[in-house]
Structures are given as C-alpha cells and as structure tokens.
C-alpha positions in Angstrom: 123.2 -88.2 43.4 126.2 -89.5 41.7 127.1 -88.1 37.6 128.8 -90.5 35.3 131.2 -89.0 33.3 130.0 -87.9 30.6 128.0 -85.9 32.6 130.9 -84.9 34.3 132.5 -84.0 30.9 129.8 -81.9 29.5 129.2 -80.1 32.7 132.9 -79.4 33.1 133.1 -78.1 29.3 130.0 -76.2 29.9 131.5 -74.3 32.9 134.7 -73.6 30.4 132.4 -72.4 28.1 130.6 -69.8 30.4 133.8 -69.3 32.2 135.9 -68.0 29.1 133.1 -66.4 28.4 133.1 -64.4 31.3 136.3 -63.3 30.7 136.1 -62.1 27.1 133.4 -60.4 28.1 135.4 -58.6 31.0 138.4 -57.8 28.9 136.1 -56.0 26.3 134.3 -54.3 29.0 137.7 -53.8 30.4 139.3 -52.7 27.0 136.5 -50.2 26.3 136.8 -48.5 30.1 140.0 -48.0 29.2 139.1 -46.4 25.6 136.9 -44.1 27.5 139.7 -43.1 30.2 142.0 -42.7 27.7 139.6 -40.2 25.6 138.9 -38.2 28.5 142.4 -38.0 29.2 143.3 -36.8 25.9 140.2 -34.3 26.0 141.3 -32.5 29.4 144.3 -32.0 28.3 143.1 -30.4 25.1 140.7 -28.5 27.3 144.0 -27.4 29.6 146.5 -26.3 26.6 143.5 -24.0 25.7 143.1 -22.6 28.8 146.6 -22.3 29.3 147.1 -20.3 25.8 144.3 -18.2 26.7 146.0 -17.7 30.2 149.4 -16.8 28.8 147.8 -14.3 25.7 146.1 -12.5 28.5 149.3 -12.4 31.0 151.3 -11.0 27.9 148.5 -8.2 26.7 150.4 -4.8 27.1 148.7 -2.4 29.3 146.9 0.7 27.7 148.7 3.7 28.0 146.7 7.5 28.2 148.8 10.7 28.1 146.0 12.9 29.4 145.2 16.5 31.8 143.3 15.4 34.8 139.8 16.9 34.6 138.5 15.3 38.4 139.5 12.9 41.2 137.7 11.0 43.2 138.4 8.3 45.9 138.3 5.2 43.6 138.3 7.0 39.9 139.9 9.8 37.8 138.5 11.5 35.3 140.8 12.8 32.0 140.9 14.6 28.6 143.6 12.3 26.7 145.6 14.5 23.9 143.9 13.2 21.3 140.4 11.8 22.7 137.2 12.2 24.2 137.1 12.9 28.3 137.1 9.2 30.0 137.2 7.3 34.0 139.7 5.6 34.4 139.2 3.5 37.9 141.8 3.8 40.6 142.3 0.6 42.7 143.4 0.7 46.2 147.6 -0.7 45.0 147.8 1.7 42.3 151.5 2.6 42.1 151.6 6.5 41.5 155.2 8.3 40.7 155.9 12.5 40.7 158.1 13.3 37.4 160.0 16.3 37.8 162.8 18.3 35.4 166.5 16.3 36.1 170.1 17.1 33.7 172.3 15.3 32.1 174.2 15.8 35.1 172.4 13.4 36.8 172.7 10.6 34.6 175.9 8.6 36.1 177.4 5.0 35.4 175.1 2.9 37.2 172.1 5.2 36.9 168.6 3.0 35.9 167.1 5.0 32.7 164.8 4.9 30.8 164.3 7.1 27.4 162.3 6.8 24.4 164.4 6.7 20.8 164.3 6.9 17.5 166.3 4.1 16.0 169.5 5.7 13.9 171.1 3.8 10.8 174.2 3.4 12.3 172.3 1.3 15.5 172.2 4.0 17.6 169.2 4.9 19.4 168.5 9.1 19.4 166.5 10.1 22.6 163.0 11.7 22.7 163.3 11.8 26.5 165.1 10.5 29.5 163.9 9.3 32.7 166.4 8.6 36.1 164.7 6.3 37.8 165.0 5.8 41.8 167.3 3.6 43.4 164.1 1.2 44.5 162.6 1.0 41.1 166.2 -0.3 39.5 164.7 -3.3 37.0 161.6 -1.3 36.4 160.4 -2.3 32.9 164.0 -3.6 31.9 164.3 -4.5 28.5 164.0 -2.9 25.1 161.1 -2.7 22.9 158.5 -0.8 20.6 157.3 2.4 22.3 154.1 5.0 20.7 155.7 8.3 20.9 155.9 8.6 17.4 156.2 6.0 14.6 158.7 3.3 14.7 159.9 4.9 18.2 161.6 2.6 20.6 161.6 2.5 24.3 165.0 0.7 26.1 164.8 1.1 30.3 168.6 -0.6 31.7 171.9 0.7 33.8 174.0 3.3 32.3 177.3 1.8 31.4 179.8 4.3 30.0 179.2 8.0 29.4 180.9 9.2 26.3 181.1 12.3 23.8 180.4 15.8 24.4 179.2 16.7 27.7 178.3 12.6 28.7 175.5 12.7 26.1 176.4 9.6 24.6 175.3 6.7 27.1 175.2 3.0 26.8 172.3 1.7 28.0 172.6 -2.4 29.0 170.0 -4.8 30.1 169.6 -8.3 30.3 170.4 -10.0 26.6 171.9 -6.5 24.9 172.8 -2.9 25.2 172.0 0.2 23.3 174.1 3.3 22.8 172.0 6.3 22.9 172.6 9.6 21.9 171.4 12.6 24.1 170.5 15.9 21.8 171.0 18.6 23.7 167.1 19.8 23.3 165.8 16.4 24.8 163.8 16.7 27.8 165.3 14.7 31.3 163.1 14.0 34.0 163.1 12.2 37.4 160.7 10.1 38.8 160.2 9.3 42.5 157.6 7.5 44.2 154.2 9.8 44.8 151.1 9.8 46.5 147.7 10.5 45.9 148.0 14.1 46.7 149.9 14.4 43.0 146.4 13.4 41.8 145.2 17.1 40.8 142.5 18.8 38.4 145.1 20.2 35.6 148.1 17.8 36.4 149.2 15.7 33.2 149.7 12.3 33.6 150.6 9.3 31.9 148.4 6.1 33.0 149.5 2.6 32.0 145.8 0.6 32.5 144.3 -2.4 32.1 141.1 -2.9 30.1 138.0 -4.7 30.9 136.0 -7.0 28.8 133.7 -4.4 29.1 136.2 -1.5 27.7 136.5 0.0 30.9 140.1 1.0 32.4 141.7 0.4 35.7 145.2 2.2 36.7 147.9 -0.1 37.2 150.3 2.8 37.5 149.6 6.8 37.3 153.1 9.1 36.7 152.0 12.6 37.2 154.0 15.4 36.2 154.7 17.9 38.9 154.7 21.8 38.6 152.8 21.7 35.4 155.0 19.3 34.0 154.0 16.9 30.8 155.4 13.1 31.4 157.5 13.3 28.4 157.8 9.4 27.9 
C-alpha cells in the first residue's frame, strides 16, 4: 500500500518526534548516571582521606614506655611492678628486640659514637645530660632525632653521632642528627651506659627493665622492645 505525502509528512515528523525524544531522554538518563558516578566518586574518596588520617594518627602514636623490676617470665608474657604502679603483663611477641645495658665511661664516648642521653634543656641552648647511652655499631640511626622525653618535666631526649668532644675531660659533646645538632653537657655524676643486643636469658625475676609497648584497644600491652639492665643495673634512660 502506497502513502501520499502527507502521510508521509506526518509519519516522518512523528518518528522525529519520538526520535528526539529518545534522545533527551537518554542524555538525562545519561546526565543523572553520571551525577551518581560522580557522588560516589566524591564519597570514596571522603571515605579514603578518613581512613588514611586514621591510618597515619595510629602509625604516629608513640609507644608506651614502663620503667619496671621484673616480677615473672613466661614464654609469650612478662610480668612487672612499674616504679610507680600496680604489677601488670605485658605480652612478649616472638620479634621482640631485647638489648643488655651495662655501666660504660666517658671514655667511651668518641667522634663518631651513636648516643643517646636524656637532657634537661639549659638557657644558653645547651642540653645538660641525665644519662648517656653508646649505642652498638648495628643500631647506628636508632631512634635519631630529638624530641620530648618523661624523665622528669620538660626533659628532652636527642639520639645522633658525636661530633666534637670539647671541655674538661670530653664532657662537652655535640650531638648531630638529621636537620640539627645539640651540644650537651656531661656532669660528672651522670650515669653512662652501653647497650648491646640481648636475648631472652636477660629476661629475669628482679632485673629492671625499660619496655617501650604498644597498647591494645583493649589496654592491654605488647613489647616492641625490652632493655634490661644487667648486674642489677636500672636502665637510666
């Protein structure tokens, strides 16, 4: 069957008619995918800076740190009477790094020695020691840096290479690390210690120990590092 034209015509505009249609329809459907998408987007990376700060306030929490006497010692736990506390478990995972601390001199403090001493901070910029720990030549960059330490109030702690030893007797050192140095002044009644990689066996009832730990959700601590002090030694740090 044959159409005239104006048949033709209206079927033609008809077909336009549905036709753009069609397409409007797709380019909102389109435009409002795209809304979606784009809201999603925007949402999961919301969701992933969150997690992220979250991530990075947990990587930067300083470890807990327990000056205690070792009551008991098990396989996976010790138990200890901290200075000023209640006896507590701290857990003892199978890479805990344990270090001996024994008596050292001022002797054995030489240009190039990694240290590490706790300070009071001095008007003048100085730092004055409350102790001083050699460290081993494998533990060189051990904790490098300076920053605020709990000895007492407003002490300081600053682990780096000995520079220059000046004054009476080398008890003037400069300390540097990466982005500064500190000179630091030795009294003569400041304890100076050694530490050395340990073992287990250090691990005894009556040994006094400094733990740096990690705390649970749940309070609970786990030993990242024990340094025991040997011979009936207290960690001075």
């Amino acid at each position: 069957m044959h159409r005239n034209s104006g048949e033709l015509r209206a079927s033609v505009g008809a077909t336009g008619v549905h036709l753009l249609t069609t397409v409007r329809d797709g380019g909102l459907r389109q435009q409002r995918m795209d809304q979606i998408m784009r809201q999603t987007l925007l949402a999961s990376l919301a969701l992933g800076l969150v997690v992220g700060a979250m991530g990075s306030a947990i990587a930067q929490t300083p470890p807990s740190r327990v000056r205690a006497t070792i009551d008991s010692v098990s396989p996976t736990a010790i138990t200890v009477t901290p200075r000023n506390g209640s006896p507590t478990t701290i857990a003892l995972p199978a890479d805990v790094h344990i270090s001996g601390i024994s008596i050292a001199k001022i002797s054995d403090i030489k240009p190039g020695s990694y240290i590490g001493t706790a300070a009071a901070p001095q008007p003048d910029g100085t730092q004055k020691a409350l102790e001083v720990h050699v460290f081993p030549p494998s533990m060189v960059g051990a904790g490098e840096g300076f920053r605020p330490w709990d000895s007492q109030p407003n002490s300081t702690m600053t682990n780096g290479t000995v520079g220059d030893l000046v004054g009476s007797k080398g008890r003037t050192l400069t300390v540097k690390y990466k982005g500064g140095e500190k000179t630091v002044i030795v009294p003569e009644d400041v304890p100076i210690v050694s530490i050395e990689p340990g073992t287990r066996d250090l691990l005894k009832p009556g040994a006094h120990v400094i733990v740096f730990a990690k705390k649970g959700d749940d309070g609970s601590l786990s030993a990242i590092s024990v340094n025991v002090g040997e011979n009936g030694l207290t960690p001075p740090m």
